[in-house]
C-alpha positions as CSV (number, residue, x, y, z in Angstrom):
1,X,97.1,149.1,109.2
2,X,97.5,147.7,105.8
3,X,95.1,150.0,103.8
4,X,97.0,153.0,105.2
5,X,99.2,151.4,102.8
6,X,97.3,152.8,100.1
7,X,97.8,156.5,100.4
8,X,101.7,156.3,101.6
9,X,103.1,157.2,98.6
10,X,100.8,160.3,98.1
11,X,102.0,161.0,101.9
12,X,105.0,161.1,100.6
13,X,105.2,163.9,98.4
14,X,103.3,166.8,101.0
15,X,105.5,168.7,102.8
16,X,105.2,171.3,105.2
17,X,101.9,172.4,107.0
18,X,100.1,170.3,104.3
19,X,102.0,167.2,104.9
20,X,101.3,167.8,108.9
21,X,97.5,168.4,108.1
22,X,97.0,165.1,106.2
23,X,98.8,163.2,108.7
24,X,96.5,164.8,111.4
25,X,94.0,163.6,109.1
26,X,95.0,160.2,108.5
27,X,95.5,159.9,112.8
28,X,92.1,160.5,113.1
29,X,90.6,158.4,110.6
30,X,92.5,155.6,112.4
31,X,90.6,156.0,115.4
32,X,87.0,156.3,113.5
33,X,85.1,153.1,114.4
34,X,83.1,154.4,110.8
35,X,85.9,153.7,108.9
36,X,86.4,149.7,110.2
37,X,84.4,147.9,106.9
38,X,85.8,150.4,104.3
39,X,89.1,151.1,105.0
40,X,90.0,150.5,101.4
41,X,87.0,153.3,100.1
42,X,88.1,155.4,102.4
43,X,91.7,155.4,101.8
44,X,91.5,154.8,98.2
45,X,89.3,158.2,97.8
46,X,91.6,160.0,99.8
47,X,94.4,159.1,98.0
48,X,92.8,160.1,94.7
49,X,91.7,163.7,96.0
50,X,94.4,164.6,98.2
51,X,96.5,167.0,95.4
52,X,92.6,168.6,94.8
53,X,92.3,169.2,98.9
54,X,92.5,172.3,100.6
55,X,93.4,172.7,104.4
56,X,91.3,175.2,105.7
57,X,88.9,172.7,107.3
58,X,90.0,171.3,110.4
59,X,91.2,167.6,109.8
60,X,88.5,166.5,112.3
61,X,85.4,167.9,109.7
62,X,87.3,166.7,106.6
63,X,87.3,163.1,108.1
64,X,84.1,163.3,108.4
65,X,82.5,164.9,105.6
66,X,84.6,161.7,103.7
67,X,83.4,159.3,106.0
68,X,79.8,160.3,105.6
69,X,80.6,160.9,101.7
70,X,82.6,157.5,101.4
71,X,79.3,156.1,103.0
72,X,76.8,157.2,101.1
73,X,78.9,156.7,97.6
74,X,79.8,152.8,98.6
75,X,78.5,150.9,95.8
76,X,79.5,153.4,93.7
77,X,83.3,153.9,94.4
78,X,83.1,149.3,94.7
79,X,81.8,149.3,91.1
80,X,84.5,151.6,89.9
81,X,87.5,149.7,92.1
82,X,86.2,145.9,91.2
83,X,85.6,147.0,86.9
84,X,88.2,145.2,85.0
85,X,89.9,148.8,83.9
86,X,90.5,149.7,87.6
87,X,93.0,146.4,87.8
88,X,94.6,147.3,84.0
89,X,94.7,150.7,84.1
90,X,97.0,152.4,87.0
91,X,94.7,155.5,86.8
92,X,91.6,153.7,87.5
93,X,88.7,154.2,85.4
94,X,86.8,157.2,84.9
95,X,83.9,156.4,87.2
96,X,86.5,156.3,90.2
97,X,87.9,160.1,89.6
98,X,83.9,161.1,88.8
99,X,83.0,160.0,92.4
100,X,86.3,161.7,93.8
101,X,86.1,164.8,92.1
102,X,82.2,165.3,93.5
103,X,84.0,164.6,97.1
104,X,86.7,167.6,95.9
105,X,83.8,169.9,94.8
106,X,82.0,169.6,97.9
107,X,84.9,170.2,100.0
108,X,85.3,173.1,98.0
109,X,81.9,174.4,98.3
110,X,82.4,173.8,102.5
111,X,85.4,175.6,102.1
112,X,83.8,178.6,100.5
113,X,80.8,178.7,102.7
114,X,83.5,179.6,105.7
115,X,85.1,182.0,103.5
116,X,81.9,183.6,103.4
117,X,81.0,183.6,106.8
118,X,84.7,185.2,107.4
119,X,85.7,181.8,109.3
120,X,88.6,181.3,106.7
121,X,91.3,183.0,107.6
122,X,92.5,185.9,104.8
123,X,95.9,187.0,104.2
124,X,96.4,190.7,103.6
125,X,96.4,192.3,100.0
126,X,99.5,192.8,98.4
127,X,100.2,195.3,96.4
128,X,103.4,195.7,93.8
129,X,104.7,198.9,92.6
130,X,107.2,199.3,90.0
131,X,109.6,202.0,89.7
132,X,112.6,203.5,87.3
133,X,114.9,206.2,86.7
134,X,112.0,208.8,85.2
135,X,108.9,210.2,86.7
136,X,106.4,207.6,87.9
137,X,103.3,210.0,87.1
138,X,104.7,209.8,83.0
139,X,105.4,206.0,83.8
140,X,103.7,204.1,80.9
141,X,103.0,207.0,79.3
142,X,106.3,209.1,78.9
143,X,108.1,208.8,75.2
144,X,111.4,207.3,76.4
145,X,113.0,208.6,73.2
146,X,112.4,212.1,73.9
C-alpha cells in the first residue's frame, strides 16, 4: 500500500509496546473498507499525531475514532495538504497541525474518560525515601555543623 508509505518513517522511530501498538493499528486500518478514498488523510493525520498519542485505547477504537474524525475533517485536512505551504514547507502549514492536534485532544479527552471510569489501568504509587548517616526524624532540620 503506497500511502502506508507515508507514516514509515515515524514507524520507525517507536519501539517497544508502542511500536507494537501502532503496528496493530496500522494492520487494522488496512482492512477498513472506510479508509479506501482517503488513505492519504488518514495516514497523513496519523503520521502527524502519532508522538502526541497515547496507547491506552485499544488500537481497534483509535482506528476508529480517526476514521470517523478523518471523515468528518475532509475538506479541512485537503485544504491544508493542497495550500502551496504544505508543498514548500516540510512541516506543513499551520492549518494541518490545528486539525491534528484537535484529533490528539480528543483522544486525550477519551483517554481520560476511561481513567475516570477506572477502565485505565493505574500503576501503583511510588514512594522515595532518602536516608543518611544522622537521625531521619532531625533530617532537614538537624544543624549538621553542630
Amino acid at each position: 500500500m503506497i500511502h502506508k508509505k507515508i507514516i514509515e518513517p515515524v514507524l520507525a522511530t517507536l519501539e517497544g509496546e508502542r511500536a507494537e501498538y501502532f503496528h496493530r493499528l496500522i494492520r487494522r486500518l488496512e482492512e477498513d473498507r472506510r479508509v479506501e478514498n482517503m488513505e492519504n488523510l488518514v495516514y497523513l493525520s496519523l503520521k502527524e499525531t502519532i508522538p502526541y498519542l497515547p496507547t491506552y485505547l485499544d488500537a481497534k477504537d483509535l482506528g476508529d475514532a480517526l476514521v470517523i474524525f478523518v471523515t468528518k475533517n475532509r475538506r479541512r485536512l485537503n485544504k491544508a495538504i493542497f495550500d502551496r505551504s504544505f508543498v514548500e514547507n516540510g512541516g506543513g502549514p499551520e492549518e494541518l497541525r490545528e486539525v491534528t492536534n484537535e484529533f490528539v485532544t480528543q483522544v486525550l479527552a477519551a483517554v481520560l474518560d476511561k481513567y475516570d471510569d477506572g477502565a485505565v489501568a493505574q500503576e501503583e504509587s511510588k514512594t522515595y525515601t532518602f536516608s543518611g548517616d544522622f537521625n531521619n526524624d532531625d533530617f532537614p532540620y538537624k544543624d549538621l555543623d553542630d
